[in-house]
C-alpha positions in Angstrom: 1.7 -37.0 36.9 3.6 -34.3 38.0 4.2 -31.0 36.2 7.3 -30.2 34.5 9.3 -27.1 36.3 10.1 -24.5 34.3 13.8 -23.7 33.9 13.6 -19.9 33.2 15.7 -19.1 36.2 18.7 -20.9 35.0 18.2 -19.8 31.7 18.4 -16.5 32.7 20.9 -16.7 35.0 23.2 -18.3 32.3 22.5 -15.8 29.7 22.6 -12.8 32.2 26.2 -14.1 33.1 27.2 -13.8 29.8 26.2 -10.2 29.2 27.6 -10.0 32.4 31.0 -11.1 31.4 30.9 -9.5 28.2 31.1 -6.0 30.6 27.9 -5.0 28.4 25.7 -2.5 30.5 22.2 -4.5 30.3 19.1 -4.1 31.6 16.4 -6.2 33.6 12.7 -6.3 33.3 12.1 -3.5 36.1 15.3 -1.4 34.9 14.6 1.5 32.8 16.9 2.0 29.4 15.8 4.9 27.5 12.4 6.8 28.0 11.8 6.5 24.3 12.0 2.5 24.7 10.5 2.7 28.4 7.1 4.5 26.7 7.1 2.3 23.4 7.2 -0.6 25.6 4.5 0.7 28.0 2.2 2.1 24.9 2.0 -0.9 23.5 -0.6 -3.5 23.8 0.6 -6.5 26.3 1.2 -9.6 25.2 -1.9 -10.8 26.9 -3.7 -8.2 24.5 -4.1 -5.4 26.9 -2.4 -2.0 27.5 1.1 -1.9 28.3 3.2 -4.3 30.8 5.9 -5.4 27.9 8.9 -6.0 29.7 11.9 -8.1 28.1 13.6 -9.8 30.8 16.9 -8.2 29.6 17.7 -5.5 27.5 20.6 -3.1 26.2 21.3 -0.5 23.6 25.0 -1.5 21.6 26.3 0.8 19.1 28.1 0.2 16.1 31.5 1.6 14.5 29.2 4.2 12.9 27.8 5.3 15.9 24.4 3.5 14.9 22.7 2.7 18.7 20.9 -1.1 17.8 17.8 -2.1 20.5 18.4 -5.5 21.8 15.5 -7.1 22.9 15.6 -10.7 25.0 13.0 -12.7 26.3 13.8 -16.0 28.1 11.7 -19.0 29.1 12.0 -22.3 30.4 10.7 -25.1 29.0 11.6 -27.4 25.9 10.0 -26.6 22.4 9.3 -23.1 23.4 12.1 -21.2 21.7 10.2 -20.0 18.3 6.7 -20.8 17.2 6.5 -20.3 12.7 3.7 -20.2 10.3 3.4 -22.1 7.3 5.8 -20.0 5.7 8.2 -20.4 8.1 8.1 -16.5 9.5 7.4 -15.9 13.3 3.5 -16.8 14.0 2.7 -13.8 15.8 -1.0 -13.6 13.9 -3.4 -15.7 13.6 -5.2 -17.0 10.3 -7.8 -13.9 11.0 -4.9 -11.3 10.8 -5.1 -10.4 14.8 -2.5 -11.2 17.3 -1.6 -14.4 18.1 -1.5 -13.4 22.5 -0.8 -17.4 23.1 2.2 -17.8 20.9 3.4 -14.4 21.9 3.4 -15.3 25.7 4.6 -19.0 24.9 7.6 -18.8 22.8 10.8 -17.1 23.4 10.9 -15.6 19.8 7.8 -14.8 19.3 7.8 -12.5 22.9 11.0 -10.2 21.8 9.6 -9.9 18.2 6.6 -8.1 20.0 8.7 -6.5 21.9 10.1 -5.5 18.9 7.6 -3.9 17.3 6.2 -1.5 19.9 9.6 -0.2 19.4 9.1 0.0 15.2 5.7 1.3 16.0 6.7 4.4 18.6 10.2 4.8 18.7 12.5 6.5 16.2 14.4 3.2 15.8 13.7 1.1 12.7 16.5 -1.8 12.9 16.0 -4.0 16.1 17.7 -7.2 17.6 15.3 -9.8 18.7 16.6 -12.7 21.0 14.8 -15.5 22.2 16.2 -18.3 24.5 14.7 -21.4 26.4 15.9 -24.8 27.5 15.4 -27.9 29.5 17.0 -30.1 32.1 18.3 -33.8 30.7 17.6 -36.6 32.3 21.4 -36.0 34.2 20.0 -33.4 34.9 22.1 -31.5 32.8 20.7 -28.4 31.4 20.4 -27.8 27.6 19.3 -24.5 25.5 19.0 -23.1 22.4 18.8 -19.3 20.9 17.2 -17.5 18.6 18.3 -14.5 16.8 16.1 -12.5 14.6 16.3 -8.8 12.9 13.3 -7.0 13.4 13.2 -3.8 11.1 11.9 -1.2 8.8 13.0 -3.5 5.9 10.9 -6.5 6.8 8.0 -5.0 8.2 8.4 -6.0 11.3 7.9 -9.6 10.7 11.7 -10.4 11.5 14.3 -12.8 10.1 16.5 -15.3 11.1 20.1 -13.8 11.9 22.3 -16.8 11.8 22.3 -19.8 14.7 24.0 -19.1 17.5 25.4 -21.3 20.8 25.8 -18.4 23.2 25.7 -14.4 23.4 29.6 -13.6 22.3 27.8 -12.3 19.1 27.1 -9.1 21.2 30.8 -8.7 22.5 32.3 -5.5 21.3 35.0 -7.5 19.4 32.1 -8.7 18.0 29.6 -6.6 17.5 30.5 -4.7 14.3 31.0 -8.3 12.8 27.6 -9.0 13.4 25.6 -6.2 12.0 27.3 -6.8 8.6 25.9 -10.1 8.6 22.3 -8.0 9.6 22.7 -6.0 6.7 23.6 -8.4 4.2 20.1 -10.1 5.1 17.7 -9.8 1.9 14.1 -11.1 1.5 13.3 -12.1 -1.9 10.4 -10.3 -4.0 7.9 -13.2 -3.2 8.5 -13.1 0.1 8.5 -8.9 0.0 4.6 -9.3 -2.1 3.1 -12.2 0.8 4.6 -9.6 3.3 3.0 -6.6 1.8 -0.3 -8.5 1.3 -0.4 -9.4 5.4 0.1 -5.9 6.0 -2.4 -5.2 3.5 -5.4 -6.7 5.8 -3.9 -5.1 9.2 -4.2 -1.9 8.0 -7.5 -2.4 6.3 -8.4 -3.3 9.7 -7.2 -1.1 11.6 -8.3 2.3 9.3 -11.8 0.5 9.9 -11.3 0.2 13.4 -10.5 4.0 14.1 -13.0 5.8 11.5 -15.8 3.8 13.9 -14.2 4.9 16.8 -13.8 8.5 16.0 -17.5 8.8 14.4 -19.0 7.1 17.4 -16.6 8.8 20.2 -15.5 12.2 19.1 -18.2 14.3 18.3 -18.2 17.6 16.0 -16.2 16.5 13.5 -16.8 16.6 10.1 -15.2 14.1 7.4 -12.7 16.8 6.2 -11.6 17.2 9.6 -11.1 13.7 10.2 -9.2 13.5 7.4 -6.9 16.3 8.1 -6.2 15.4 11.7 -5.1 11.9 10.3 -2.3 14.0 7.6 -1.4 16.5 10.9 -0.6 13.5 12.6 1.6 11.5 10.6 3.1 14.4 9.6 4.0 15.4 13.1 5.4 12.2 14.1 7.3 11.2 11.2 10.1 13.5 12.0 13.4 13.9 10.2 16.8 12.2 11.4 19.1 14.3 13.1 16.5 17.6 12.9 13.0 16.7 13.9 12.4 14.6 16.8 9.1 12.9 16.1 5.8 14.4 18.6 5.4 12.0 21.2 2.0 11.4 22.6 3.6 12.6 26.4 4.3 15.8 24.5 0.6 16.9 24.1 -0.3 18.5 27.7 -3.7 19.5 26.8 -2.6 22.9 28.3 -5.3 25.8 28.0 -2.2 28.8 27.5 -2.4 30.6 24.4 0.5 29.3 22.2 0.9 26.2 23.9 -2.7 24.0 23.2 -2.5 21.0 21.8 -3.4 22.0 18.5 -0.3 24.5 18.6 2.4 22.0 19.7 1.4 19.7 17.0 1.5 22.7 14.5 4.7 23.7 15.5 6.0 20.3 14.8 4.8 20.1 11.4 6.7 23.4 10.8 9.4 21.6 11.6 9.1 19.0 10.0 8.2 20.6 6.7 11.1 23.4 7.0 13.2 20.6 6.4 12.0 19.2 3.5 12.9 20.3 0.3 9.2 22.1 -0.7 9.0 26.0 -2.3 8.0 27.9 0.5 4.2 28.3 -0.9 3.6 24.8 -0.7 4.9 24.6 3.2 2.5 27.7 3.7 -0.2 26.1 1.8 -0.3 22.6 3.9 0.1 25.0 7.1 -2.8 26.8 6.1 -5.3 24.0 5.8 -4.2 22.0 8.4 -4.2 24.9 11.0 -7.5 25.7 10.3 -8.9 22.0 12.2 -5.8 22.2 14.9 -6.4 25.6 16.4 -10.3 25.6 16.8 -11.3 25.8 20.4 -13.8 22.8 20.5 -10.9 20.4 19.2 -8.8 22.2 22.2 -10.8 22.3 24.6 -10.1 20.8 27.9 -12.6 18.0 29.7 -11.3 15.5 32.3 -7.5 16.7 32.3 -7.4 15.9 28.3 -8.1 17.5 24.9 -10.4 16.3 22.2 -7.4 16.7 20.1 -5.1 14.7 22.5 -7.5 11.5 22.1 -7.9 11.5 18.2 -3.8 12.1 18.1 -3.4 9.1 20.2 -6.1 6.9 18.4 -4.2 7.7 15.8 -0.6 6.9 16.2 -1.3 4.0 17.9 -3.6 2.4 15.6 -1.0 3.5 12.3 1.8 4.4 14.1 3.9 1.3 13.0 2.6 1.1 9.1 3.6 4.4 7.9 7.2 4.3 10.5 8.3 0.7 8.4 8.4 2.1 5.2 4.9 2.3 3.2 4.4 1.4 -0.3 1.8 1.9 -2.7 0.5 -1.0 -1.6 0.2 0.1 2.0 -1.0 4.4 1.0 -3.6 2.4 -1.2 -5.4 0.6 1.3 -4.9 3.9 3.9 -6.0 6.1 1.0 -9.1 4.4 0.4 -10.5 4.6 3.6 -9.4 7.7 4.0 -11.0 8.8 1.3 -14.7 7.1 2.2 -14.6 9.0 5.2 -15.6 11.9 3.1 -18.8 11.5 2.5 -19.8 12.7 -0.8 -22.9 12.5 -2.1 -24.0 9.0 -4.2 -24.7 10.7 -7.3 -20.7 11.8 -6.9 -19.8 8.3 -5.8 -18.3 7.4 -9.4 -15.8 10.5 -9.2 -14.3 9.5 -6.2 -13.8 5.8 -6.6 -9.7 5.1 -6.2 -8.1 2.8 -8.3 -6.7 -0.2 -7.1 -3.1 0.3 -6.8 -2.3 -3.0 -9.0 -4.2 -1.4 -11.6 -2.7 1.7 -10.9 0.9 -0.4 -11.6 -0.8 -1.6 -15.0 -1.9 2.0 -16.0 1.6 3.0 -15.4 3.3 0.2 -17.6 0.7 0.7 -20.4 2.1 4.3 -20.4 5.7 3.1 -20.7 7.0 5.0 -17.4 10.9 4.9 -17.0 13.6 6.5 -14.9 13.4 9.6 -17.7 9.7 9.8 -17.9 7.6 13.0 -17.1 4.3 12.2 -16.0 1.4 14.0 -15.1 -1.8 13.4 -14.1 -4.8 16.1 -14.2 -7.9 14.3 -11.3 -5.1 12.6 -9.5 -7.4 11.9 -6.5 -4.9 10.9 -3.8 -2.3 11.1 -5.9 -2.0 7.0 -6.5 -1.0 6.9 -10.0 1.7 9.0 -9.7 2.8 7.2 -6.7 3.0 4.0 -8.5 4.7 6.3 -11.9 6.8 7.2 -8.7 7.6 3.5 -7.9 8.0 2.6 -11.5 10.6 5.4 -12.0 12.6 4.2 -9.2 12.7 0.8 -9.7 14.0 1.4 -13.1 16.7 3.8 -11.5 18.0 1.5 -9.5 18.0 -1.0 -12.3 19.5 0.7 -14.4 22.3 3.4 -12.7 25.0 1.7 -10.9 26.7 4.9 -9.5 25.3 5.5 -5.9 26.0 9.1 -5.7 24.1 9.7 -9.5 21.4 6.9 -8.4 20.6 9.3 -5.5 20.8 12.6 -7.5 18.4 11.0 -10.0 16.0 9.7 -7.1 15.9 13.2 -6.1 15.2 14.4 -9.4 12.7 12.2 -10.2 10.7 13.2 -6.7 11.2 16.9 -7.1 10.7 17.9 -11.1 9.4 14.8 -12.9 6.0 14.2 -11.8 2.9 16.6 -11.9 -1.0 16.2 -10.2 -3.3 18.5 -10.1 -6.6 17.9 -7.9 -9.4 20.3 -7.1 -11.1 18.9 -4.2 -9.0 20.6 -1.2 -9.7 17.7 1.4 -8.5 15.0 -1.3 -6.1 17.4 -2.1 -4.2 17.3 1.5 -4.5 13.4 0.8 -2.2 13.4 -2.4 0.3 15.8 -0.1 0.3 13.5 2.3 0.9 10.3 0.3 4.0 11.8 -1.9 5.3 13.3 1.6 5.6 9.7 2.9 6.5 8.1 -0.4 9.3 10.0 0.2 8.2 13.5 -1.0 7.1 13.8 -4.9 4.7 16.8 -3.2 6.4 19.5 -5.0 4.4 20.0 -8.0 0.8 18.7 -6.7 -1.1 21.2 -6.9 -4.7 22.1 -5.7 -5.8 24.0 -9.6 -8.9 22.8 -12.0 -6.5 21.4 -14.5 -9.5 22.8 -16.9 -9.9 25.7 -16.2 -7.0 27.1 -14.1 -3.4 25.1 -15.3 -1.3 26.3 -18.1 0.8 23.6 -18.3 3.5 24.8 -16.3 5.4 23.6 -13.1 3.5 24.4 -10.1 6.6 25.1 -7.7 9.6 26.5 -8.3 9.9 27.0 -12.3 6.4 28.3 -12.8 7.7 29.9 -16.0 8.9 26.7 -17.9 6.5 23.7 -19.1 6.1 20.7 -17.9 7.5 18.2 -20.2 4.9 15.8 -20.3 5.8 12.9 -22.2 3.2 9.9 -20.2 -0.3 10.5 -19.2 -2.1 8.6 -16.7 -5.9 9.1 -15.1 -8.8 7.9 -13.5 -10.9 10.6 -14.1 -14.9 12.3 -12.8 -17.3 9.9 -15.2 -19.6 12.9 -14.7 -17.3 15.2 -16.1 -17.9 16.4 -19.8 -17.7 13.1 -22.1 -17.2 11.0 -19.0 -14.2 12.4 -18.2 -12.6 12.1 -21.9 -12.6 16.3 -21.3 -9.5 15.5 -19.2 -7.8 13.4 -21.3 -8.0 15.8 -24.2 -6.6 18.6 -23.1 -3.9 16.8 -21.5 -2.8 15.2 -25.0 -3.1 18.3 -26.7 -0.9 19.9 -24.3 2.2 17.0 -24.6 4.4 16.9 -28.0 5.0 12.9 -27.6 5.0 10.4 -25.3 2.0 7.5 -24.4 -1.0 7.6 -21.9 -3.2 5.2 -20.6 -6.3 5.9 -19.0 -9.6 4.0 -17.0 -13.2 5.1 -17.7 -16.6 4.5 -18.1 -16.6 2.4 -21.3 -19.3 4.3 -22.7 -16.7 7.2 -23.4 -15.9 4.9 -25.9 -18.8 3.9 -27.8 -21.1 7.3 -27.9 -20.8 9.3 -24.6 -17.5 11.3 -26.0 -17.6 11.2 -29.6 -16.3 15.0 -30.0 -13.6 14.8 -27.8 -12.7 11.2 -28.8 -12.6 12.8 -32.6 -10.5 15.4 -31.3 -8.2 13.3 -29.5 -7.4 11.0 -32.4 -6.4 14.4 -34.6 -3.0 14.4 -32.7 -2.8 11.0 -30.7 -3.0 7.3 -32.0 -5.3 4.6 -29.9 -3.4 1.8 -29.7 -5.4 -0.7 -27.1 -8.7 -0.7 -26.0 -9.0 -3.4 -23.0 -12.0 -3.7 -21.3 -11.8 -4.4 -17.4 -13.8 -6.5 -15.2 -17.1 -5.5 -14.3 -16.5 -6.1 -10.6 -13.6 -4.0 -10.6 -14.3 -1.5 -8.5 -16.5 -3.8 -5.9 -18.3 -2.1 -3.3 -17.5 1.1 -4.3 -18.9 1.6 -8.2 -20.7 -0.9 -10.1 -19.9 0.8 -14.1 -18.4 -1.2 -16.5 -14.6 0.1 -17.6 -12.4 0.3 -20.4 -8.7 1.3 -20.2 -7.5 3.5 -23.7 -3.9 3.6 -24.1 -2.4 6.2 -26.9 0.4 6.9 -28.5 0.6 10.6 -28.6 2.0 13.2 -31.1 0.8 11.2 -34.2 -2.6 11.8 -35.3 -4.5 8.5 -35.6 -5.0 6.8 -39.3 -7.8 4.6 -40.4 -5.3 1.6 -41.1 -3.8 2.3 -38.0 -4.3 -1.4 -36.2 -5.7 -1.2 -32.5 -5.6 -3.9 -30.6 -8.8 -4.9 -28.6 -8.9 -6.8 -25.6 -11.6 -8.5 -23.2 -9.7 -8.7 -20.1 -12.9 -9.6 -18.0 -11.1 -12.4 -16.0 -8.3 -10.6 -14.7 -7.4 -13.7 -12.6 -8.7 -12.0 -9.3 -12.1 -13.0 -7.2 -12.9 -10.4 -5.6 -15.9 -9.9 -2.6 -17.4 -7.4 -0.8 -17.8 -8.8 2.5 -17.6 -6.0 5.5 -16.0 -8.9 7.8 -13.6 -10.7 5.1 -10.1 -10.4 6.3 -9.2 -10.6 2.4 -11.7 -8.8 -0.1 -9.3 -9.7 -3.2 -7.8 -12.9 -4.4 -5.6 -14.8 -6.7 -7.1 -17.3 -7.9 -6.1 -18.1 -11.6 -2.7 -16.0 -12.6 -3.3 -12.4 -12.1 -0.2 -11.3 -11.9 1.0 -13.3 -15.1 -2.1 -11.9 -16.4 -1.6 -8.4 -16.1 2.0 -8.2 -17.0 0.6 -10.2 -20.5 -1.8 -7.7 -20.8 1.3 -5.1 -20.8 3.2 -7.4 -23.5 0.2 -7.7 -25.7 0.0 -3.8 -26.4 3.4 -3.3 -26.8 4.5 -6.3 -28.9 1.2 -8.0 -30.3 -0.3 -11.0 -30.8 2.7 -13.0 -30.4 3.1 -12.5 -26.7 -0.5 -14.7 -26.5 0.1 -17.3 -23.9 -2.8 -17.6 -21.0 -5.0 -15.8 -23.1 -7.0 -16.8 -26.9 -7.6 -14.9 -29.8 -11.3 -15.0 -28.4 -9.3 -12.4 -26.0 -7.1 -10.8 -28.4 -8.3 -8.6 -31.3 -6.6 -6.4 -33.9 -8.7 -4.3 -35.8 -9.4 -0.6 -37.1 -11.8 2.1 -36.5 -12.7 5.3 -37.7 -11.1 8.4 -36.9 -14.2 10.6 -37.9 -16.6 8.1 -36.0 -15.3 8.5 -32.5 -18.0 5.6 -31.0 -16.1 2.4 -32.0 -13.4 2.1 -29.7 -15.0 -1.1 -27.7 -14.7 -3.8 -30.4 -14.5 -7.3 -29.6 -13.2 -10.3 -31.6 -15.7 -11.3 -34.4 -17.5 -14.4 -34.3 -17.6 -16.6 -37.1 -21.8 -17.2 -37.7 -21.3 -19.2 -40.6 -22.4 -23.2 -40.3 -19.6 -25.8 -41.4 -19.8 -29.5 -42.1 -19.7 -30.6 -38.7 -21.8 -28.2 -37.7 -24.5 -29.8 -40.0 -23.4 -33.4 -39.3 -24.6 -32.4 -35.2 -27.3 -30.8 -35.9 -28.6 -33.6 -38.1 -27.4 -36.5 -35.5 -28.9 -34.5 -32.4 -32.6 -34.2 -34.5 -32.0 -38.1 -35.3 -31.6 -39.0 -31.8 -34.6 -37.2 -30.4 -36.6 -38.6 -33.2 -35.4 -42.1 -31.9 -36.2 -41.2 -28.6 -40.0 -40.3 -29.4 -40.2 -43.8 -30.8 -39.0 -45.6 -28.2 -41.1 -43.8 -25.8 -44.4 -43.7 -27.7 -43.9 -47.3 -28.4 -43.3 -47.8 -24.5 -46.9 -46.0 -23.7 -48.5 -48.2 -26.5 -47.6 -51.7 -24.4 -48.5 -50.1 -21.3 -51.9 -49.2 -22.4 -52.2 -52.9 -24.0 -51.2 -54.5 -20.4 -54.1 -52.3 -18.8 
């Protein structure tokens, strides 16, 4: 049987011809059109999985009425069946069920090729809003030859994944008549919020992946440096290539000449850029110093500048860099994403194991409940005094926003609020320098919330007062959240006293060792309840923190301002199935799963302490408690429903019917042995 001829040549020539008449200035495979897009395309891994080679067969830049240049990408092929290989869930199968690229459907089908494309351009280009185009067809049996196209928006918005544009018979879309019409219909494209959460969890597992995948490579290739310095380089990085519209080009890898003049190293160009870069972000001058400071102390050594085979040691650990991340922090990261980049960020370390329980993150959907429990709105002031990488105010951050835009329909206040909210409402102070530059770092790509995070012992050194900028007024705290150091005094409740002592109202919610709450803390728990109510006690699975810290947790959550009574009711609940399985396998592509309601779970647990017993629907009242403790006792905050020991009717009734049957049994059986032994 003879094998079918491709058709790509016709296609091409057809869809060429079109651009062609449309007067639109396009590009073949071998023409260059941009070096930005030339590089990205080249930097990229193929897609036969190696370096470089992506070449659309055509390509152009078109610009909109506002001046907005759009990247359209188009990749033609020539058999039937091969314009657009989906997954399950109907998006573009460019992974495969283990998270890695999918190299036969990106070489085999039309859409699946310029979506690739694609995203070597969202990974190292400043363009975050791309035009995908696939095409393919067939010849009839006349002979006749049929096609069909597929348009997909590739973006910032998405992740990269892409969506369907609309259907389409030819290229007129891309006329300048056109043009303008089409990239409303672009913009109007929204993903729901499931479909934003499955897309979110995907990226989840890349990036887990892929922050494995380059701590290995630096600690086995690049010798002589240390954790801090790892982590650092990994901040000056970003940091240089995220650039500012308009402003701040982003560093390109072709930038770094791994030049030996004074002024002009490496380490100096990158430096140079994050000056940049930071001058034109709204932070008080002592913060820009401050970040300068640390991070020039790694970039201007002479080993990490020195010059072997034509290339710095600096060079190689900027380019493992960007092009292992590049593309998850230029699409827009959420806490989701700084989480999981966070984490393993902050493993690389190295602390001690007798400090491993004081630098354990917290999961950023627990991070999400914390924040809830503490009743964070668009008007909330929250602060947070071990804030670690700075996750719980990122998700505060989140929380604040999300009600902002729910609630403010004025675009112009909506963004003067946002601002607000980024600048003077949230507060972290962390002592650690290296985790420090972490929590910078996240709030800098969150959008920048960096202003008042500040590297102080929040016991010792911090008066209360903004960090930055109005370092004579207090900070007017009114919701607490923390994860702090179990070693700390009272495992960690130290923390959380002085931070309620220091707010006039508002609520907090905090995660720790559960023996804080039943004898570890009982003076500062004492001294806590003289000016703040406990109004939940919910104790947390025991695997919560799985490969990381094995301690069992409680989460407290206060009303403060109010001093606590003994008839005050507190609500005590056993939240030991969360819903989630999780694992701790090193080659899992997913380490967490839901597998009975988590996410209806946690949002009841959130209902529970604000409205009661009445909001009891997945969970029991072998769950749910309301009770009371004692205010001068301070070691019975981790209660649990009673259970009723006394015997009923039926009770007796079963026991008396089981001890009947076994007594029936025996005589059955013994008189079974008795005819045996008279047959012998």
């Amino acid at each position: 049987m003879s094998k079918i001829q491709s058709v790509e040549p016709n296609i091409a020539d057809l869809a060429n011809g079109w651009l062609k008449s449309y007067q639109l200035d396009y590009k073949l495979e071998q023409e260059s059109i941009s070096t930005e897009i030339d590089q990205a395309l080249n930097d990229y891994y193929s897609k036969n999985g190696g370096t470089g080679g992506n070449r659309p067969d055509a390509k152009l830049l078109l610009k909109d009425k506002n001046s907005i240049n759009y990247p359209i990408l188009i990749e033609y092929k020539g058999y039937k069946d091969k314009l657009i290989k989906l997954d399950n869930e109907g998006k573009v199968a460019n992974k495969t069920a283990k998270n890695q690229p999918d190299f036969k459907n990106i070489n085999s089908y039309a859409v699946n090729g310029a979506v690739h494309y694609a995203n070597a351009l969202l990974h190292y280009t400043s363009y975050t809003d791309i035009i995908a185009i696939g095409m393919t067809g067939f010849k009839n049996d006349a002979g006749k030859l049929e096609f069909e196209i597929g348009v997909y928006y590739v973006s910032k918005s998405n992740f990269g994944i892409g969506q369907k544009v609309d259907d389409y018979t030819d290229f007129s879309f891309l006329k300048k008549g056109n043009f303008d019409e089409f990239i409303e219909k672009v913009k109007n494209l929204q993903l729901t919020q499931e479909e934003i959460e499955k897309l979110k969890e995907k990226r989840e597992q890349e990036i887990n992946a892929s922050l494995v995948k380059l701590n290995n490579d630096i600690y086995q290739n690049e010798k002589g440096l240390g954790e801090s310095d790892r982590v650092y380089l990994v901040a000056a990085s970003i940091i240089a290539t995220l650039g500012v519209p308009g402003t701040v080009a982003a560093l390109e890898k072709s930038e770094l000449k791994s030049s030996t003049e004074n002024g002009n190293r490496d380490g100096d160009i990158i430096l140079r850029k994050i000056i940049a870069f930071l001058n034109e972000k709204n932070l008080p001058q002592e913060k820009r110093d401050m970040i300068v400071r640390t991070l020039q102390n790694t970039l201007t050594t002479d080993n990490i500048n020195k010059v072997e085979n034509g290339e710095s040691q600096l060079k190689r650990v900027f380019t493992k860099i960007v092009d292992d991340l590049g593309i998850y922090y230029k699409i827009g990261l959420t806490t989701d994403f700084t989480g999981k980049l966070f984490n393993e960020m902050y493993s690389w370390l190295g602390f001690s194991q007798d400090k491993l329980n004081d630098v354990v993150l917290t999961p950023s959907y627990v991070a999400t409940l914390l924040v809830k429990l503490a009743r964070v709105n668009k008007n909330s002031y929250v602060w947070d005094f071990a804030t670690g990488s700075a996750g719980l105010l990122v998700a505060a951050m989140n929380e604040m926003l999300i009600d902002a835009k729910n609630t403010i329909k004025s675009p112009d206040e909506l963004a003067l609020k946002s601002a607000e909210i980024r600048a003077n409402q949230l507060l972290g102070l962390e002592i650690i320098s290296s985790v420090y530059m972490l929590a910078i770092l996240n709030m800098i790509l969150m959008g920048d919330g960096s202003s008042n995070i500040l590297n102080k012992d929040s016991l010792k050194d911090f008066n209360g007062n903004y960090g930055f900028g109005k370092t004579n007024e207090k900070f007017p705290a009114d919701a607490f959240v923390l994860n702090p150091p179990y070693s700390a005094q009272g495992n960690g409740m130290i923390f959380v006293e002085k931070a309620l002592s220091m707010m006039n109202k508002g609520y907090a919610a905090i995660i720790i060792q559960n023996s804080a709450g039943s004898g570890k803390a009982i003076e500062y728990n004492k001294k806590i309840l003289k000016h703040s109510t406990l109004l939940a006690s919910i104790k947390m699975p025991i695997d919560l923190f799985i490969g990381k810290s094995s301690v069992q947790t409680n989460i407290y959550v206060f009303r403060v301002g109010e001093g606590h009574q003994k008839d005050d009711v507190v609500k005590f609940i056993d939240f030991s199935n969360d819903g989630y399985t999780r694992s701790n396998r090193k080659k899992a592509s997913k380490n967490l799963k839901d597998t009975d309601k988590a996410k209806e779970r946690y949002q009841e647990i959130v209902d529970h302490v604000r409205f009661g017993k009445l909001k009891l629907n997945i969970f029991t009242e072998k769950e749910y408690y309301e009770g009371t403790i004692d205010p001068e006792n301070g070691a019975d905050w981790n209660q649990r429903a009673p259970i009723d020991t006394k015997p009923t009717l039926n009770d007796f009734k079963k026991t008396v019917s089981d001890y009947l049957a076994w007594e029936v049994s025996n005589l059955i059986k013994n008189q079974n042995m008795g005819d045996d032994c008279l047959g012998k």
